[in-house]
Structure formats: C-alpha cells, structure tokens
N, C-alpha and C positions, 0 to 999 in steps of 0.2 A: 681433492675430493675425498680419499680415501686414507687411510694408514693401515699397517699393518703389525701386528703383534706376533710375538713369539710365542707360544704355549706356555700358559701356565706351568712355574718351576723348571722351564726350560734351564740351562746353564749359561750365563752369559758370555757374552765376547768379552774378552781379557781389555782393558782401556789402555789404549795408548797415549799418546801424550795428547793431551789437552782433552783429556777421557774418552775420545770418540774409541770407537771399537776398532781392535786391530785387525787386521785382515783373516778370517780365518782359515786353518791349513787348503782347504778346498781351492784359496786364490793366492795362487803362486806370483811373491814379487818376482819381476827380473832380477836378474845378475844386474850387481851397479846399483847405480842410488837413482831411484824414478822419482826426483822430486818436481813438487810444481806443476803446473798448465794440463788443465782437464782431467779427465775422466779416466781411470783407468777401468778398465773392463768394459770397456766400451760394446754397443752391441752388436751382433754378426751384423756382415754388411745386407743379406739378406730382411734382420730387424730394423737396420737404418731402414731400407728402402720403403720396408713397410711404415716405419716411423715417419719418411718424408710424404711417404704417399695418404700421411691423413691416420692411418692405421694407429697410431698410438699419438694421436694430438693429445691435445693439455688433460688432465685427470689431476690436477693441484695434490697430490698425494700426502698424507702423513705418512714414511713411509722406512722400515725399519726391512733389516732382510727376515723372511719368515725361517720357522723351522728351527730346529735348537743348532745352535752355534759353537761350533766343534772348541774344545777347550786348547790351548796350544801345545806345542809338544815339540817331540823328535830333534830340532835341528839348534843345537847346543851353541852352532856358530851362528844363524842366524839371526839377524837383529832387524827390528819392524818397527814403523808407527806411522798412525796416519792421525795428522793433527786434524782437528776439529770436533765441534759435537761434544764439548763438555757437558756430564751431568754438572745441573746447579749445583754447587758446593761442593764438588769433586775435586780433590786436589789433583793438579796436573803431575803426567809423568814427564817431567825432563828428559829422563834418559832413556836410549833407547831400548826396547823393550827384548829378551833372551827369550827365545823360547826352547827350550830346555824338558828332562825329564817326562817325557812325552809316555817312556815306560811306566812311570807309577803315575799319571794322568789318564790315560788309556788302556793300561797294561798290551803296550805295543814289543814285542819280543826285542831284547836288547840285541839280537844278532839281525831285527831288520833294520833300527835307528842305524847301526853300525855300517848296515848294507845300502839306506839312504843317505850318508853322510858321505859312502865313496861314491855314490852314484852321481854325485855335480849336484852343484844350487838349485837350480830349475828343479831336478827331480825328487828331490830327495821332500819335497814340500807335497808334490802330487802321491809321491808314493804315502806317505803318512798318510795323506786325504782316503788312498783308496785303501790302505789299510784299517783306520776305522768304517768305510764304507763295509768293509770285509765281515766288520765287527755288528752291524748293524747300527753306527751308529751316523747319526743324519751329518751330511758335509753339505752348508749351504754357499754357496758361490756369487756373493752379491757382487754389485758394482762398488768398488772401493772409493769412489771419487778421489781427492787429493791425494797423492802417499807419495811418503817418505820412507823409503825402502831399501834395504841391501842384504847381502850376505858375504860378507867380509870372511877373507881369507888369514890378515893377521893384525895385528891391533895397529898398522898406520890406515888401515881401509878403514877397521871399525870405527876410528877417530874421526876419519871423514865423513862418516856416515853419519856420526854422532854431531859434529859440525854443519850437516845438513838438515840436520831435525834441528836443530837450535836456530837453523837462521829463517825457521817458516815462522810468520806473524801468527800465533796460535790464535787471536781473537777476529783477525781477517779473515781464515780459513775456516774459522767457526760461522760467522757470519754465512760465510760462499758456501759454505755445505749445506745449512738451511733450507738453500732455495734448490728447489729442483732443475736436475742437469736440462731437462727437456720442457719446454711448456712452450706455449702458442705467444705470438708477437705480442699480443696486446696486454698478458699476463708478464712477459718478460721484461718489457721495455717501460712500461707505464707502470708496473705495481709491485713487482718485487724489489727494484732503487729504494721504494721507502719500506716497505712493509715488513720487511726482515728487521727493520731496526724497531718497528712497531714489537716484533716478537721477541727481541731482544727486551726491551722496555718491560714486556709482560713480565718475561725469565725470570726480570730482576724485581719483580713486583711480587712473586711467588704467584703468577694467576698458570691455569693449565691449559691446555689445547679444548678440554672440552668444556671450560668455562666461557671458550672465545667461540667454539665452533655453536656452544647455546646463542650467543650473544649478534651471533653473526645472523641466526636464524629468527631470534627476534626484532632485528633491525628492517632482514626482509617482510617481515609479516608486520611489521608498522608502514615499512612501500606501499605492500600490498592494501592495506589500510587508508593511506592518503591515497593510492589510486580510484581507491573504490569512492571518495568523496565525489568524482567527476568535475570539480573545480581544476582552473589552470594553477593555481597555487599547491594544487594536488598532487597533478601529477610533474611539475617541478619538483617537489619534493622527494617524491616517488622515485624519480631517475636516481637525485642526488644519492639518498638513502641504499638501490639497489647497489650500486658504485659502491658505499661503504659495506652494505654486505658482504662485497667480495673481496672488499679488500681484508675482511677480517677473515672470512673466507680462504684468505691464501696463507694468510697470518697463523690461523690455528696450525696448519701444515708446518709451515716454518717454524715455528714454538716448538713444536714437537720432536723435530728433529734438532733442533740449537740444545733444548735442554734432554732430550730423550724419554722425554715420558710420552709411554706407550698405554693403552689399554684396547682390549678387548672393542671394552663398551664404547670407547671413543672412537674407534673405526667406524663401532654401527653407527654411531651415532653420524658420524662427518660422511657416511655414504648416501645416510635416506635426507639426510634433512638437504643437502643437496636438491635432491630431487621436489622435496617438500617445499621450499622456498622459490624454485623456479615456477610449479604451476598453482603455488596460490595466488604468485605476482600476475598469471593468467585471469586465474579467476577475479581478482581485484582489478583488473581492466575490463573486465568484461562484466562487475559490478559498475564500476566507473562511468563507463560508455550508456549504460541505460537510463545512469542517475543524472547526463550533464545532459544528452539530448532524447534520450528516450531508441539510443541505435541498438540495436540486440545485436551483439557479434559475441554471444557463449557458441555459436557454430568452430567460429575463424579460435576460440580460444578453446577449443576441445579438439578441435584438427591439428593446432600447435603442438597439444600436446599428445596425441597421437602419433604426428610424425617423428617428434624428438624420441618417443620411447620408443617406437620401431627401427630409428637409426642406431639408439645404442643396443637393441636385439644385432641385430647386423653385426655392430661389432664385437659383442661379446660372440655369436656364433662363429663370427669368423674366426678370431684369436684361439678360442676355447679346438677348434677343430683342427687347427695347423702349427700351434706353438711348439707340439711334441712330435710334427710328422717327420719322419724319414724322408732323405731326398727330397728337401722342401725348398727346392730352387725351380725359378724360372726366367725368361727374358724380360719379362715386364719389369722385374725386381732386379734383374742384373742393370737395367736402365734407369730404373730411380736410386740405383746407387750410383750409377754416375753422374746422373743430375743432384747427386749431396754436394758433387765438388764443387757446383756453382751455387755460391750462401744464397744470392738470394731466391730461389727458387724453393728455398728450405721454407723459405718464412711464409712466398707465395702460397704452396701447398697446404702449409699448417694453418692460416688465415682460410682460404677456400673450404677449409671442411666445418668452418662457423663453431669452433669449440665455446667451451662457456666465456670465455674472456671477452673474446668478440661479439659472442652472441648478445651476453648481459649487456655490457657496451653499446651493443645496436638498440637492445632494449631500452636502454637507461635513457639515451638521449632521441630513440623519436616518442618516447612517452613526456619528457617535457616538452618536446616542439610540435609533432603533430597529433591526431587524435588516434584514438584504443586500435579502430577499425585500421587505419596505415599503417600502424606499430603491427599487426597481426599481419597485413597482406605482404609487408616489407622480411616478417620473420618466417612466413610460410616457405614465401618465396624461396628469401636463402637457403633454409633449412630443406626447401625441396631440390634443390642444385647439390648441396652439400652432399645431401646421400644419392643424385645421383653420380655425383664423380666418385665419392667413396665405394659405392656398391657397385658399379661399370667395373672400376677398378682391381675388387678380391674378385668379381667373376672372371675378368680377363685372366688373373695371377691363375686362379684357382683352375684354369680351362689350360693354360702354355705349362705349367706345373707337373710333373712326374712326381709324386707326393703318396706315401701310403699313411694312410688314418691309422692311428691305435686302437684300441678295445678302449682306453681310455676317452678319448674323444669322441668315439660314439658315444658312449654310455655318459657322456657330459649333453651331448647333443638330444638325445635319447629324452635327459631330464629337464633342458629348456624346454623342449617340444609341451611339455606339461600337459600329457595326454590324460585324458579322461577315461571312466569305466567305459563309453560306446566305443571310441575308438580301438581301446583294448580288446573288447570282442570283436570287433571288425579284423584286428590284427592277428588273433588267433585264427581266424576262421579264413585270412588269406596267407599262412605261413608262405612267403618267397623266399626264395635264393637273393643273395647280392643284385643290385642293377646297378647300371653306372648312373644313370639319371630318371631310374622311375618314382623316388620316392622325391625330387625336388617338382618332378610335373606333376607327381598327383595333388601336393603340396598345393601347390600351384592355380591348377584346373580347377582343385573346391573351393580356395581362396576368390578364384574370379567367377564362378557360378555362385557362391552364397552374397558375394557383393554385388555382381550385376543383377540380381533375380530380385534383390532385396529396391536396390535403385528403380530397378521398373515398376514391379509389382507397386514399391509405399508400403505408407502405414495400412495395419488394417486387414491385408490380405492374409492368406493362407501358402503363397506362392513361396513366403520368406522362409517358410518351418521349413517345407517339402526343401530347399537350396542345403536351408540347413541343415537337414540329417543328410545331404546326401554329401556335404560338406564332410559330416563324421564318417562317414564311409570309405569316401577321399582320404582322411586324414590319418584314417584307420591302415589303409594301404600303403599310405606313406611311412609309417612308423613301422612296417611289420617285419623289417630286416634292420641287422644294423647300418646306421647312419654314418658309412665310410666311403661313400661316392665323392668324386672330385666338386660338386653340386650341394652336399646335401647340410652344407651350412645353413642354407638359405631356406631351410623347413621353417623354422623356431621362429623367424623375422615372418615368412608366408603366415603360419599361424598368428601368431600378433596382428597384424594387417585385418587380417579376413576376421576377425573376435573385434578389433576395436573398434574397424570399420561399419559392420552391420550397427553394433549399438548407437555410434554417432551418425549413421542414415537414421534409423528409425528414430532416435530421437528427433532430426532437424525436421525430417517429414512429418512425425505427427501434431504439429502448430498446438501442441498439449503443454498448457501453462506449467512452468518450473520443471520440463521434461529435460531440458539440453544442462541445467544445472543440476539435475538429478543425475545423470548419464554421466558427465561431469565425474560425480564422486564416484560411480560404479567404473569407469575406468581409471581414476587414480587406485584405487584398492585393488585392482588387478593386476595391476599396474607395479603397484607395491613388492606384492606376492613376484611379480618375474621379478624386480632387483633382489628382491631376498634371496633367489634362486640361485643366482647368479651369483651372487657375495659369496654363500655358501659353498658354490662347487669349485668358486678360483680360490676358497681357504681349504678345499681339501676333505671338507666334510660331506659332499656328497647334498642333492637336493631337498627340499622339507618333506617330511614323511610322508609314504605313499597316501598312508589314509588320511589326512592333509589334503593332498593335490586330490583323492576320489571325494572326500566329503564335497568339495567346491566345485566337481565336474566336472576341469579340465576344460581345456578350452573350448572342445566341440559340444559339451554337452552345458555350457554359461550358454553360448551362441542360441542353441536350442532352444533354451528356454525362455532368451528375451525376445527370440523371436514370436514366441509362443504366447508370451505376455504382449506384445504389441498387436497379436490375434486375438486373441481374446478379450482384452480389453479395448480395445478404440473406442468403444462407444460408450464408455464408462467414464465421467468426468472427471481426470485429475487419476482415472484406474492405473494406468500406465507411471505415469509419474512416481505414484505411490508404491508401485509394483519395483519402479528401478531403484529407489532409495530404500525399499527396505531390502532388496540384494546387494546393494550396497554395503548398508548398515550391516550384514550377516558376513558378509565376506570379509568386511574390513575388521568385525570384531574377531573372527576364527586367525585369520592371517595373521591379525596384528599380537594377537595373543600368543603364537605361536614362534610369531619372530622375537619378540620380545622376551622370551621363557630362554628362548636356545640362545640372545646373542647375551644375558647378563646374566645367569648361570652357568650355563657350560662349558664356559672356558676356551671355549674353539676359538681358534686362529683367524681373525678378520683379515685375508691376506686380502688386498687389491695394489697390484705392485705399480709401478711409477711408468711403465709401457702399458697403459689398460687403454680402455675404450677412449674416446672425446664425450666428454662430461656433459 
C-alpha cells in the first residue's frame, strides 16, 4: 500500500552486489558468514506478537528504509553485501564490498577506527553507528532481509566469504526481496508466485511503480464502473477486474523495490489511491444495486466504509502510541509469541483481522455471485469481528502492559484527535493533571451521548445539536492533558466513530433524496484529511497545519454543524442534501489542495514502513 523514500539529496546506501543496499553501519552483521534463509533483523518478539496478533497485517508496501543512510566506513577488515535489489542498469558488485576509510567519510577520529578495530567484529560496527549518532548524523537500522556477511580475520576467511557471495543466485534473491517478508495468506500464497515476475517484466520494459500504482487505480474505477451497470455481466466483471487491481496493486510494491525507484510522490500516491479504489468499488455497488433492482443499500455502503476507516484509526493510534514506549511488554504478547511457534496460527490470525487481500478477495467474488446488498452484509459483518478481535486485543495488551508513553506519542495522538477551535476552548478552560483513564471515558461518554441522542431524537430535531456541543465539551476534556494514559489510544478512533456516525444516522434517517450519497462524499473527504494526517506524522513531518485542521473545525465542530444543518433544514426539499455536498465539496477542495501542495513540493519523506496498520 505504501513505500517509503529518503529525503531529498539524502546520501545513499553504498550497492552491494547485485546493487541492492549494503547494510548500513547502524546493522551490525554477525561474526561469520549469515548467508541465505530469511530475514535478518527480524522483529522484537514483542513486534512478532503484535504482528501475529493482527497488529501489523498486510500493508502491500513500497518500501525503502527512511531517513539518510549512514555512508560506510570504519572497519577496513570488514567485508559485506546483501544480494538483491538491483537498480535497473546497475552493474553488479561481484566482490565483496570493504568498508574502509570511515575517517575521511565521516571524519570519524583515526584513534576511534583504531579503538573499534580492537574492540571485536560485533562492536567495532555499533561503535562507528553511535559515533556518527554522536555526530549528529542519522543511523537508520532497516531489516536487512537476505545477507551475505562476514568479517574476516585473514585472507582464508575473506576468501570464504567472497565464495559465499558468489554462490547466492543474485536474480533469485532479487526476485525474493521484491516481495514483502510479512503479508496476509491470501496476498502471499495466491499473488505474489506471479506478480513479482509481473514486476520483473515491467523492470525490463522501463515502466515505474507509479505508472502501475496509476494503472492499478484505473482498472479499479472501470470495477467500479461495470458494478454500477447492475447487470450480472457487470458485476462478473467487476470482481474479475478488482482481483487485477490488486494484483497490480502488489506489483507496483514489488517494482519498486526489484528496481529501487523510490519517490516522494509515489508513496502519496500508492497510499491514498488505495483508499480511493476501495470505496468507489462501494459506491459503484451501491450504484449497481439501485440500477438492477431498484435496492438502496448507499446505508450498508457508507457503514462499510465507516467501519474500515475507523479500524484503521485504531490501528494507526495504537502503533503511533506504543512503537517508542519504554517497558513495552506484556503476557498477552508474551503469548502471541509463542503461539508464532505454531505457523499455522500465524496465518489464522493474519486471515481473521480481514486485511486487503482477503478482504478484496471476499469482495471480488460475492460481487460476481451474489447481489450488492450480501456483498455489504457479508463485508460488514467480517470487518465488524475483525476489529473486534483486533481492538479486544491492543486493550487487553495495552491494560497487562507497564508501558510509559513519550512526549512524542502524545503529541502524535494529540494530532490524530484533529481537535477543533471548541474543543480547544473547552480544553483551556479545563486545564487537568495526568488521568490514567479520564480522557478515554470522556472520549467515550460524548461518543455515545452524540450517537445515541442523534438515533432517538432523527432527523429534524434539535435534540442532535444540544448531544453535540456537549459532545465538544467531552471532547474538549479529553484532549486537555497529555494523551499518555494506558487507554488513551482509543480517543482518535472514539472521535472518528462519534463524527462519521452522526453524519451517516442523519443522513439514513432523513429519507432526503441523494442525502446518503451526499454524506457519502463528506465522509470520504474527511476521511481523506485523517490518512493525510496520519502519513504525515509516521514520515516525521508532524500533522497538516493548525490553521488547516481550525479552518475545517475539527471534528467536534464538522459534527456541530451537520447536525445543525439537519435542524434547520428538514423541511427544506433537497436543503439537506445540498447542505452536505456542498461541505463536502469545501472540505474536499481545502484538504486536497493542501495535501497535494505538501506531498509534491516539499520533498518530505512518505515513510509508511512494512509493520503499519492492515490496509
């Protein structure tokens, strides 16, 4: 779904044989030659268990290590290279690669090269890492996958060593590094056997990742298209067509990383259109369903996608609040790492939390065999199990846990919340102390007062405003400490809920023509605005500008006033309707302009790394 780039004029990683990047000083090989079979840097057992438990399902990644890539140096005996990953036309390194002169590369003091040279193999690699750390200068620490690695003592080692890099198949290992270490069964087993030689085939055609990730986006908006026909010839095609969406879908990923071209703009682009291709294939069923029999299910196609973006709030709050915590162990994750020992339980897990692979898969084929409406009730269904064993799951972790929050992980949590100007007064005016769990229940309490008030009351009333300022008052309370409670992941997902919810009540209640595909487009553009948010804070750059998030009102203060508009308009024909498309339309032009400025000027780092949300 995503890739990640380096910073503009960053310095690159030095190419080892068969161009792929050598390991930089930050990841120390072993003593001895670690050639062949899996992964090295594999992830704490802790990250397994959140990876088994659903926590980092499929995210199909482009995916590069972020951050500038320490140039090599220091250890004059050591010798490295990790096959795979040629740039196109790159000539390969055969030999294995010295790294060497670490003093005129980093101007690293010749009396510490000297001092990491007696310190042993192992350290003499970490010490140069925290020596440029020292320097200010970034040491990123990727997963190395394949490597062929040593530090030879005298030239019968290095020989061996050298005879060890010579006997990896460089265009097998190219191939096998392509595909991401980690992805959901039905992504692993059914699409990446071919698809990687699909991305091979491109390589060599000269086409790019985001010629395929365009091409992947236009296949689904022709699905979407034969869905919306409502003929059975429609949505057969429809399925077939979403299937090749993804499989190009996995392809751009793979492309990306076989020949290494990276961009910016291609991250953005492979993260939103994602999202983009999924819920127009919504709305092109929920055209479909009207035009074959006359069934209105824009409800069941606006709940869909409600649920899916509040699952993945869930899991960007979770990751985003415990990736960097201290003492971030518990028994719930001591046990999903032991249930890693049993494989298949791995696959169980990864299947159960309904990532895109499976998901689209369940799409594709009840859209050719049964009708829109059982495609919806079949995707609701799963998608509502999914997040609850995944969110049962970070509460248990997050409750057995001894875990302290950073400054940083508030202040991430702080900017999903995507507080508005009321809340912010509400927030001043209740300055608290730390609570361990007051600001997930105030969270919480306005979430379920603005949606049950809004379900009884309907359209029309007055009942919906009064919920929802009192919602912002709530919401207001919740935000007014920092967000380092064992709990207080689960604000940013409350918020979402209780914002998308009210709009899709009042739209389904008010029986106001073209209101549920109005409502529709005002929460994908809101919708939009949290991925952007989210992209932003995991590349580093920090959320879209305050006066951004106040011009659009922030969540409690959108809520307000569509409640405000389904008060004031009901008796107005078509008032409503026209009321929520043109907030739409204002939201979506502010947003989109603003994403669009920052992600293809800027230069900023689209990091979304290979452990993210389920897609």
């Amino acid at each position: 779904m995503e890739r990640e780039t380096a910073p503009t004029g960053a310095p690159a990683t030095v190419p080892g044989r068969a161009g792929q990047a050598r390991p930089p000083l930050g990841s120390a090989p072993r003593p001895g030659v670690d050639a062949g079979g899996g992964d090295a840097g594999a992830a704490s057992s802790a990250d397994a268990a959140a990876h088994a438990s659903g926590e980092y399902a499929e995210s199909r990644s482009r995916t590069r290590p972020s951050g500038t890539a320490a140039a090599p140096g220091a250890a004059d005996a050591l010798t490295a290279a990790a096959p795979g990953e040629a740039a196109h036309g790159a000539s390969p390194d055969r030999a294995a690669g010295v790294y060497a002169d670490a003093v005129q590369s980093r101007s690293v003091a010749p009396a510490e090269v000297a001092a990491m040279r007696d310190a042993g193999a192992h350290s003499r690699v970490d010490d140069l890492a925290a020596a440029l750390d020292a320097e200010g200068v970034p040491v990123h620490r990727p997963e190395l996958g394949v490597l062929v690695a040593a530090v030879p003592a005298d030239a019968l080692s290095r020989a061996k060593a050298q005879d060890a890099v010579d006997a990896v198949d460089d265009e097998r290992v190219r191939l096998r590094s392509a595909v991401k270490s980690r992805d959901g069964f039905f992504t692993t087993f059914c699409i990446s056997p071919y698809s990687r030689y699909i991305a091979r085939w491109c390589a060599r055609r000269g086409l790019t990742p985001n010629q395929v990730t365009t091409a992947s986006l236009l296949t689904a908006l022709i699905a979407a298209a034969c869905a919306a026909t409502g003929t059975r010839p429609g949505f057969v095609s429809a399925g077939v067509l979403l299937i090749a969406s993804f499989v190009l879908d996995c392809t751009d990923g793979q492309l990306a990383r076989y020949s290494l071209q990276y961009s910016t703009l291609g991250a953005w682009l492979d993260a939103t259109f994602d999202r983009a291709k999924e819920y127009a294939y919504y709305a092109g069923l929920a055209l479909g369903a009207a035009r074959a029999d006359g069934d209105d299910v824009w409800a069941l196609a606006l709940g869909a996608m409600v649920l899916q973006t509040c699952r993945h709030v869930v899991d960007f709050a979770f990751n985003e609040a415990n990736h960097d915590a201290t003492g971030n162990t518990s028994p719930t994750a001591a046990l999903s790492g032991r249930l890693d020992s049993v494989g298949w339980t791995v696959w169980v897990r990864r299947m159960i939390v309904l990532p895109i692979g499976e998901r689209w898969a369940m799409i594709a084929v009840l859209t050719a065999f049964t009708t829109p409406r059982i495609t919806f009730y079949v995707l609701l269904v799963g998608c509502a199990l999914a997040a609850c064993y995944t969110t049962a799951g970070r509460v248990l972790r997050s409750l057995t846990r001894r875990a302290e929050r950073t400054d940083r992980a508030a202040h991430a949590l702080a900017e999903l919340a995507d507080t508005g100007p009321l809340a912010e007064l509400v927030a001043k005016a209740a300055s608290r102390g730390p609570s361990s769990y007051l600001a997930p229940l105030s969270a919480a309490l306005g979430a379920a007062a603005v949606l049950a008030g809004t379900a009884a009351a309907g359209f029309g009333s007055w009942v919906p405003v009064g919920c929802a300022v009192l919602y912002a008052v709530l919401a207001g309370v919740a935000v007014a400490a920092p967000l380092k409670g064992p709990l207080d992941w689960l604000v940013p997902p409350l918020f979402r809920a209780a914002e998308y919810g009210v709009i899709l009540i009042l739209a389904a209640c008010s029986e106001v023509n073209g209101a549920l595909p109005a409502a529709f487009g005002l929460i994908a553009a809101v919708a939009y605005h949290h991925y952007d948010t989210v992209y932003r804070i995991r590349g580093g750059t920090g959320a879209p500008p305050h006066l951004l998030v106040r011009a659009i009102g922030g969540h409690e203060g959108r809520t307000v006033a569509v409640t405000a508009a389904a008060a004031l308009l009901h008796h107005r024909n078509q008032g409503f309707t026209i009321a929520l498309t043109a907030l739409a339309a204002a939201l979506a032009l502010a947003v989109l302009t603003e994403s669009i400025r920052f992600w293809v000027s800027s230069g900023a780092p689209a990091v979304h790394d290979e452990t993210g949300e389920p897609a």
